[in-house]
C-alpha positions in Angstrom: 22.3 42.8 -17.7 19.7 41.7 -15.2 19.1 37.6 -15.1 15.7 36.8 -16.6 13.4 35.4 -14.0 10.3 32.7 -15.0 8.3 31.2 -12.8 5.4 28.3 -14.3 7.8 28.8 -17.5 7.2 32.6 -18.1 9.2 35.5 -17.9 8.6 37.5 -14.7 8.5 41.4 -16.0 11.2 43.3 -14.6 8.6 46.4 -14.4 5.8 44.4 -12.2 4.7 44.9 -8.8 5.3 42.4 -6.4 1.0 42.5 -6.2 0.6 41.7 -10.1 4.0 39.4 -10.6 3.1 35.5 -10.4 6.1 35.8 -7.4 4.2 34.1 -4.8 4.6 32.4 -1.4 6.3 28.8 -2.1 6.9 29.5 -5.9 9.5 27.8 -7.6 11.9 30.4 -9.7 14.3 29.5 -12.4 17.0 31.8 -13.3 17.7 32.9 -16.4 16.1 29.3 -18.0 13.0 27.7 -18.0 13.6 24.8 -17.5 14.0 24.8 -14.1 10.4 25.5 -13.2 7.6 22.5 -12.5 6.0 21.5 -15.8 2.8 21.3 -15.6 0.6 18.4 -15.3 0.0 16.5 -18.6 -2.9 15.8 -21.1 -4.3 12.4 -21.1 -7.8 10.4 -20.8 -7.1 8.4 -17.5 -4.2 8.5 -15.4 -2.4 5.6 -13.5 -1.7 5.9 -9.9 0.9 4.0 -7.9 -1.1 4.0 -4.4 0.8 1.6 -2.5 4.6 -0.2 -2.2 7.6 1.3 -4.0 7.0 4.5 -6.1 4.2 5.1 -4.2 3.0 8.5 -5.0 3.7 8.6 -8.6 1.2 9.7 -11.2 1.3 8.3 -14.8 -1.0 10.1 -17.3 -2.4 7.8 -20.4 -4.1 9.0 -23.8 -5.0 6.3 -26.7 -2.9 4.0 -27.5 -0.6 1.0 -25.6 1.5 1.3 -22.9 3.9 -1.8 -21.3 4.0 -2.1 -18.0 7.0 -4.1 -16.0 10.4 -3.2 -14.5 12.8 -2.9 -17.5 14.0 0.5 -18.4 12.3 0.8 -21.7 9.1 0.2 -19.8 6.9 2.5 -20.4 5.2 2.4 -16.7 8.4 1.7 -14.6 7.9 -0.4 -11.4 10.1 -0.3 -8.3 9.8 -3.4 -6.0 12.1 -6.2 -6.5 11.7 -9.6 -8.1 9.2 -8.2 -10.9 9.4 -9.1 -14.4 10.5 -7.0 -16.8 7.8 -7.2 -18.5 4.1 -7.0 -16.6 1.8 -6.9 -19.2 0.3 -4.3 -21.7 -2.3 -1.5 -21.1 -4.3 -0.5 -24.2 -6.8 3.1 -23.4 -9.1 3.3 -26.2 -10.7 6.4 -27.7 -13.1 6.7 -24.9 -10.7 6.0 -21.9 -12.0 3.0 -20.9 -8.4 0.4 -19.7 -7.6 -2.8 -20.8 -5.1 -4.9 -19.1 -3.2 -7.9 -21.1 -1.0 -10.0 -18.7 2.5 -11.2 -19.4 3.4 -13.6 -16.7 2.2 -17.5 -16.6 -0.8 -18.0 -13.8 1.9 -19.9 -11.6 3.6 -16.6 -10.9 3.5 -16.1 -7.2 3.5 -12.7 -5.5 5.1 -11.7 -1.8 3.4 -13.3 1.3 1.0 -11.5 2.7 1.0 -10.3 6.5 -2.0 -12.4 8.5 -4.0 -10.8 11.2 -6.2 -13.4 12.7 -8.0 -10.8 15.4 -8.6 -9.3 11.6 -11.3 -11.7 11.0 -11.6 -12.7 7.1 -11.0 -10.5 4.4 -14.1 -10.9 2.2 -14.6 -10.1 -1.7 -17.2 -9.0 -3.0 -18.3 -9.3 -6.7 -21.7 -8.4 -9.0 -22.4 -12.1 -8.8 -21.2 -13.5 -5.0 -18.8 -13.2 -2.6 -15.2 -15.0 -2.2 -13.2 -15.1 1.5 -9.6 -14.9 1.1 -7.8 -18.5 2.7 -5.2 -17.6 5.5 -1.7 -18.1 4.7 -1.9 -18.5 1.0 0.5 -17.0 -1.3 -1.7 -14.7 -3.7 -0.8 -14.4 -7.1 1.7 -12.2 -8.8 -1.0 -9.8 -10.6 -4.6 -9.4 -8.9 -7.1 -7.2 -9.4 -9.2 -6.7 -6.7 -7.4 -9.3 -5.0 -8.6 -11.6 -7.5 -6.0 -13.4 -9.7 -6.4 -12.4 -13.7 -7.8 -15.2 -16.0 -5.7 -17.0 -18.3 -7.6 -15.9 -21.1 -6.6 -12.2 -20.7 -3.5 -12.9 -22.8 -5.7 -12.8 -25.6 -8.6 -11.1 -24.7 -7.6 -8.8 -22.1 -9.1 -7.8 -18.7 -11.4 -4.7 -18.3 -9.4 -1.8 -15.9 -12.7 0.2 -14.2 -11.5 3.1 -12.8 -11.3 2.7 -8.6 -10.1 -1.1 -9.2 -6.8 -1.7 -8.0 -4.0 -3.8 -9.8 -1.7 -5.7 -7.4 1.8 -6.3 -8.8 4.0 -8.5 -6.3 4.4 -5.4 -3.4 2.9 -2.5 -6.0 -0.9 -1.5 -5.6 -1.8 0.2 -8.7 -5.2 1.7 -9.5 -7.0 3.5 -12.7 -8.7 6.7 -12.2 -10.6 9.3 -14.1 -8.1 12.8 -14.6 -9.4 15.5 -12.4 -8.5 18.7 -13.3 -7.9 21.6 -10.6 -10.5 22.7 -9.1 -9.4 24.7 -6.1 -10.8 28.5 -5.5 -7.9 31.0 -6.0 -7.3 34.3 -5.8 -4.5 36.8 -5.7 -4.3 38.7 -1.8 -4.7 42.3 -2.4 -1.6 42.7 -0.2 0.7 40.6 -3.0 2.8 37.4 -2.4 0.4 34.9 -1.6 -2.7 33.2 -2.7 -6.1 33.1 -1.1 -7.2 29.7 -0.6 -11.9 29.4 -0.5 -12.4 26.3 1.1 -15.6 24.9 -0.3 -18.4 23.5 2.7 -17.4 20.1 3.3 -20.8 18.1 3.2 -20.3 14.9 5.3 -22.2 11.6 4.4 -24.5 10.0 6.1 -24.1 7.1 8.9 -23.5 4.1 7.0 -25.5 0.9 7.6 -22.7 -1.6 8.3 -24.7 -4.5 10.7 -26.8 -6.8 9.6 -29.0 -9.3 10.4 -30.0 -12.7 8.7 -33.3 -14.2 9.4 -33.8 -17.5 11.2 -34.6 -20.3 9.3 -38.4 -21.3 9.6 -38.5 -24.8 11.7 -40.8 -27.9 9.8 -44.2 -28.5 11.2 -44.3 -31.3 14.0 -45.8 -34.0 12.6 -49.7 -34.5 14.0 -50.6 -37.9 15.2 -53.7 -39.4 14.0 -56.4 -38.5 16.2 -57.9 -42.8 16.3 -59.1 -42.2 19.9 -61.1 -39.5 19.0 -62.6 -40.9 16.2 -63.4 -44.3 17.9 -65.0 -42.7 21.0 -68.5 -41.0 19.3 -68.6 -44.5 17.0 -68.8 -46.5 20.3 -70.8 -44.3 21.8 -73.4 -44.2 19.1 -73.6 -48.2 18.8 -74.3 -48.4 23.2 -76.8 -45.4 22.7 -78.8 -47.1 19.1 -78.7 -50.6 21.5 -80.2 -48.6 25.0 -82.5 -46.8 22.5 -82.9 -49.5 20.3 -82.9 -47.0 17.3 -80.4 -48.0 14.3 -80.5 -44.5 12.6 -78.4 -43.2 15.2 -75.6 -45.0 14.3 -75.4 -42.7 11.3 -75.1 -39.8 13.6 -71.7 -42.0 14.9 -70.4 -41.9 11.8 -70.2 -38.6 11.0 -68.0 -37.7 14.1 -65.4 -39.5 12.7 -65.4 -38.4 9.0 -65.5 -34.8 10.8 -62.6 -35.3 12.5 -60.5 -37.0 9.5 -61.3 -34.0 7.6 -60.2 -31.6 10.2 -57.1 -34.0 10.3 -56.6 -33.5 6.5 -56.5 -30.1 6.4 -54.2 -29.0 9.6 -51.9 -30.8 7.6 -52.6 -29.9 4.3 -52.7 -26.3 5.8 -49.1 -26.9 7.9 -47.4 -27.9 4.6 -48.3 -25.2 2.6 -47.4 -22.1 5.6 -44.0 -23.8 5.6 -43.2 -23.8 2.0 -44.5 -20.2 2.0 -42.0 -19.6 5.1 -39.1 -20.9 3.5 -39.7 -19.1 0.6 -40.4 -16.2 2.2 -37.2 -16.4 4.3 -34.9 -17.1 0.8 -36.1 -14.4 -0.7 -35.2 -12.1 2.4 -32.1 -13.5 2.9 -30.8 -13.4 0.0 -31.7 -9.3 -0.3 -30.3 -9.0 3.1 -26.8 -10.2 1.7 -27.0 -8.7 -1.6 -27.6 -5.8 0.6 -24.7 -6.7 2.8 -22.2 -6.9 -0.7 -23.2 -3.2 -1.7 -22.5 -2.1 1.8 -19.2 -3.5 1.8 -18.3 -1.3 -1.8 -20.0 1.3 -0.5 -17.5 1.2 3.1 -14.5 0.3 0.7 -15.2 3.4 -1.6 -15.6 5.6 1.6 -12.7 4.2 3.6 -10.8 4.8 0.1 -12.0 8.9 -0.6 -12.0 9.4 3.1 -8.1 8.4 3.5 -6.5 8.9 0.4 -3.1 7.3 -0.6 -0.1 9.2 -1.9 -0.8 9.5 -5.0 -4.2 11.4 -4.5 -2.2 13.3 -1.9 0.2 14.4 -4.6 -2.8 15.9 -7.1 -5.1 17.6 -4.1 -1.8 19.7 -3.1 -0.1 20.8 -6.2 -3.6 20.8 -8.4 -4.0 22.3 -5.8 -7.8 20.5 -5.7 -10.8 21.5 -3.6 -10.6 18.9 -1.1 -7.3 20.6 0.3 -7.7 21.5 4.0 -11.3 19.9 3.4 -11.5 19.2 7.7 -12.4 21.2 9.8 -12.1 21.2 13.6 -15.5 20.1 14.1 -16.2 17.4 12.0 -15.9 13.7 13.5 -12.8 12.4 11.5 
């Protein structure tokens, strides 16, 4: 008796073509058990990706309910790296996927050094609310997300998991994501044995803005002196020309010279104060739109950077999904 053949866990026919069998190029074929072919990829709401450090490429997928995270055995997300706890902390998804993260370790908990690049410049973080620059040479804490370190109060409360944040566990970089199912175009050659692959059109994004510049900061008026020659000058000129003339009216004519000019003096000044306040204001208001818009650049680059060069574990789904971005490049485009 012939040895039953399965391949994705099903019995290959004995009376198939090699065109209409699931035999194809690079398929995995388990002999006379199932067992030996790839399961395929679980159920769940949101899956946990190991993107960085020891395990990196592993794919964890999470439906409702509570899952511990550490390096013991019993763990249900198992972390390589040494010097981690046994246990991290608890993940809880709730009905409608959205991650919460409950740590385990005391804030003093220290994670590994990290390497410092000063031709690197500072690495910046950026947040709804402001932004926070990273000191040199400091030892980060043991669990970060988004290189920030967790509060003490998400013991008890917990700390929301948005998918695309990443988790740093002493040398692990973990991140949540939203489950992508396969996607890829296939369809069987008509010669048998192989799979033909329709790569999608690969739209490329625009230039992003990444320079920008802050305005100068308006400079305070000079401050005017007050104009007592010319205001003297008409008054003594009135008093000789009322004496030559011997008229006394015109001395009236002196004064208002010099109430003109005091007037004119009032208002430059009046005038000067108010176009500076309006320049400061104006230059605020524009500055801080110019960082704000510098913050959402900065996601926007970090995204990018992040989609454009994908880490192991996004490796591992586009392949054996396989997913649409597989062999996404082409020769002519830039990266």
């Amino acid at each position: 008796m012939d040895p039953v053949i399965y391949v994705d866990g099903k019995v290959v026919g004995a009376t198939l073509t090699l065109a209409n069998s699931p035999l194809k190029e690079g398929a995995i074929v388990s002999i006379g058990d199932s067992r030996g072919c790839l399961p395929p990829e679980p159920h769940g709401l949101v899956e946990l990706r190991v993107v960085s450090g020891p395990g990196a490429g592993a794919v964890h997928r999470m439906g409702i309910g509570t899952y511990t995270i550490g390096a013991a055995a019993e763990a249900a997300i198992r972390l390589g790296g040494s010097g981690l706890p046994d246990v991290i902390g608890t993940i809880t998804v709730s009905t409608v996927g959205e991650v919460t993260l409950r740590s385990e370790v005391p804030d003093s908990a220290l994670g590994m050094d990290r390497p410092v690049d000063t031709s690197a410049g500072p690495i910046v973080i950026d947040t709804k609310e402001s932004t926070q620059t990273l000191e040199s040479g400091k030892r980060p804490a043991l669990l970060e997300l988004n290189r920030k370190p967790l509060d003490s109060t998400s013991r008890w409360s917990g700390t929301t998991w948005p998918p695309g944040a990443q988790l740093t566990v002493g040398p692990v970089i973990l991140a949540v994501a939203t489950i992508e199912p396969p996607d890829a175009s296939l369809s069987a050659s008509p010669v048998g044995g192989t799979l033909d692959f329709n790569r999608p059109p690969r739209l490329l994004a625009p230039p992003r803005l990444t320079e920008f510049t802050l305005p100068a900061e308006p400079q305070k008026p000079h401050r005017q002196g007050f104009p007592l020659v010319m205001m003297a000058l008409p008054l003594v000129g009135s008093v000789v020309l009322a004496l030559f003339m011997r008229q006394p009216s015109l001395l009236l004519f002196g004064l208002l010279s010099p109430l003109m000019y005091l007037g004119q003096f009032l208002q430059r000044r009046r005038e000067g104060k108010t176009s500076y306040r309006q320049q400061l204001a104006e230059f605020r208001e524009r500055k801080l739109r110019i960082e704000g818009d510098a913050i959402a650049a900065l996601a926007i680059e970090r995204n990018a950077r992040r989609r454009d060069l994908p880490d192991a574990a996004s490796l591992l789904l586009l392949a054996t999904g396989p997913r649409a971005r597989l062999w996404e490049r082409r020769p002519t485009d830039p990266d």
